[in-house]
N, C-alpha and C positions, 0 to 999 in steps of 0.2 A: 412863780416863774418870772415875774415881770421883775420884780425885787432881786431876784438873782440876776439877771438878764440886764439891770438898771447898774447894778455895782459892777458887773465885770466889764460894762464898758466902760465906767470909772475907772474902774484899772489899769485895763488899757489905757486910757486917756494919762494916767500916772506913768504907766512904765514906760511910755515911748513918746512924753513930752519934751524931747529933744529932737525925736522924727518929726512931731508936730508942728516945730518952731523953726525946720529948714525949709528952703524953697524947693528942693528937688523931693523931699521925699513925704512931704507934708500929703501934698496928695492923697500919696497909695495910703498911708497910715491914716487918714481917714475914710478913705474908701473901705479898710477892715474894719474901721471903726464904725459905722455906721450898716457895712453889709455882712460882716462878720461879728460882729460884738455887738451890734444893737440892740436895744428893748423892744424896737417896732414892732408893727401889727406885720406880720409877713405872711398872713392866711392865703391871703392869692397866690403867694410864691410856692407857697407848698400845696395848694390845688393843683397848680402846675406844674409840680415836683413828680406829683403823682402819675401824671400819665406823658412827662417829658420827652423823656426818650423815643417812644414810639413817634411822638411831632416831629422832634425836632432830625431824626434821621431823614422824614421827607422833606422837611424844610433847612435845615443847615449844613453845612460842611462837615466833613467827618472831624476834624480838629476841633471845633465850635460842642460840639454834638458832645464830644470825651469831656472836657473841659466840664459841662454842664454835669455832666455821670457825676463827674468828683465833686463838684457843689453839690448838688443832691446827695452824696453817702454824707459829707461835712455838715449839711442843713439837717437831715436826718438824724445824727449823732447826736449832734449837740445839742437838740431836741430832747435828746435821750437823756441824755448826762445832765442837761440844767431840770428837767420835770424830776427824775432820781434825787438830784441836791433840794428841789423843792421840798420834797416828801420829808426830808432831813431838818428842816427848819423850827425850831420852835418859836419863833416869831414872826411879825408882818417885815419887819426892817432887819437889814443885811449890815451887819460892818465886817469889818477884818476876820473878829472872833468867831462869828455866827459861821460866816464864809470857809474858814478854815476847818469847824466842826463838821460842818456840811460835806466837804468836801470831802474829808477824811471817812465819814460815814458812809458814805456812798462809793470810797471805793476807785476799784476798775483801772488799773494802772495801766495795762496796756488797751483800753479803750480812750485815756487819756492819750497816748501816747498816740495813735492811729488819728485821735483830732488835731494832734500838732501837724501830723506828716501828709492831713490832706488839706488841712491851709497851707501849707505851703505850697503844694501841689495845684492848688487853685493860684496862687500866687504866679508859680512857674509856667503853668500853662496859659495864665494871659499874659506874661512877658514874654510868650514864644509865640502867642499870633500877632503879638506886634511885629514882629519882624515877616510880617509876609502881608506886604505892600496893596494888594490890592482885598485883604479882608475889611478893613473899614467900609470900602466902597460899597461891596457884597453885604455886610450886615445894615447898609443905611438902606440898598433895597429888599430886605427882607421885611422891615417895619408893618410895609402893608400885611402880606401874609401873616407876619407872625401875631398881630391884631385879628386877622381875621380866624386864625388856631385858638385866639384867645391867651396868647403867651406874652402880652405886653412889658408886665414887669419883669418878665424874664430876659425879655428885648431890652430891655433899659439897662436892665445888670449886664448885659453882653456890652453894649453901648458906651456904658460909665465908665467897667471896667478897663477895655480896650483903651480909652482914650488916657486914662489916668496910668493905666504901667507907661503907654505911649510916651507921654510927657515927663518922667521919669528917667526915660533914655537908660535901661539898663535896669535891673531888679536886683541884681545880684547881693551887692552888699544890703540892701533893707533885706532882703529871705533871709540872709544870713542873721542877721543882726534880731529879727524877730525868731529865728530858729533859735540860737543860743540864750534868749531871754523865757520864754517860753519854754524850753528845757529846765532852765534855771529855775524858773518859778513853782513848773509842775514837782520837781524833786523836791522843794521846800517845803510845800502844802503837805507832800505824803509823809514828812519830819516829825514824828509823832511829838518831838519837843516844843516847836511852834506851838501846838496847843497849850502848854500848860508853861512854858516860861517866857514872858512876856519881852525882855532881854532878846532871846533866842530868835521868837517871830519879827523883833527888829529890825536882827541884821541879817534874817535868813529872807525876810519879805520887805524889803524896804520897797518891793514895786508895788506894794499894796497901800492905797489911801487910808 
């Protein structure tokens, strides 16, 4: 898991190193980078995953509240889909090959397809509480509470991300821009000819390290 988990944020970090290297959007694309693509220890976050909803209806907004639902199916899934690609591996270490066997092995098209369209949806829904002016304020006094629920790292990811679509000033062209790459890529890995002509996985995965 960590092995799969360690390359796809590699990936990331390959396909959208020109998000990386702007001032506007560098940000958000690390903020997926590290809270959507990361290798980290995310145990607390999924203790908290687990009995989220019923918290955070007493404690947050109903916008805040939704938002969190579609990070949890997203945190969930992909839980799913990288332990599945684990199961697939016949080695400790990941590259292109491994990644692509795996991937293929394992399947599930349109469960691929359902994790593009709730990153983005976690995406869109914290560009849309930016725009309502007094939720920053409202989640900076929820801290205590939501410490005393025991949902801190949960508070921190509401916190992070808020602040980072915020600075941003608009989301639209990065969803986009991560929507049609992300497409792109998923159709490529399910090319049964990437596997076996190396040519082929080239110029159909060039976002792959």
């Amino acid at each position: 898991m960590r092995a799969i988990k360690g390359f796809q944020q590699k990936r990331f970090s390959h396909t959208y190193a020109d998000l990386l290297a702007t001032a506007r959007y560098a940000g958000a694309a690390r903020f997926f980078l590290e809270e959507l693509y990361g290798p980290g220890d995310f145990s607390q976050r999924d203790t908290e995953f687990a009995r989220v909803v019923p918290a955070l209806v007493r404690l947050f907004p109903r916008d805040v509240v939704e938002t969190v639902d579609t990070l949890a199916q997203l945190h969930a899934l992909s839980e799913q889909l990288d332990s599945a690609m684990a199961h697939e591996l016949s080695q400790d270490e990941v590259d292109a090959g491994a990644y692509i066997a795996a991937w293929q092995a394992t399947g599930q098209a349109s469960q691929r397809e359902l994790q593009i369209a709730l990153t983005l949806s976690v995406g869109q829904s914290l560009d849309d509480l930016t725009r309502k002016p007094l939720l920053r304020h409202t989640l900076r006094m929820m801290r205590g509470p939501a410490r005393a629920a025991g949902l801190s790292a949960l508070q921190q990811f509401l916190e992070s991300g808020f602040d980072t679509f915020l600075a941003m000033r608009g989301a639209k062209e990065f969803l986009s821009t991560v929507s049609a790459r992300e497409h792109l890529l998923a159709a490529s890995l399910f090319d049964k000819s990437v596997a076996t002509d190396s040519r082929a996985r080239d110029r159909a995965l060039g976002q792959l390290p």
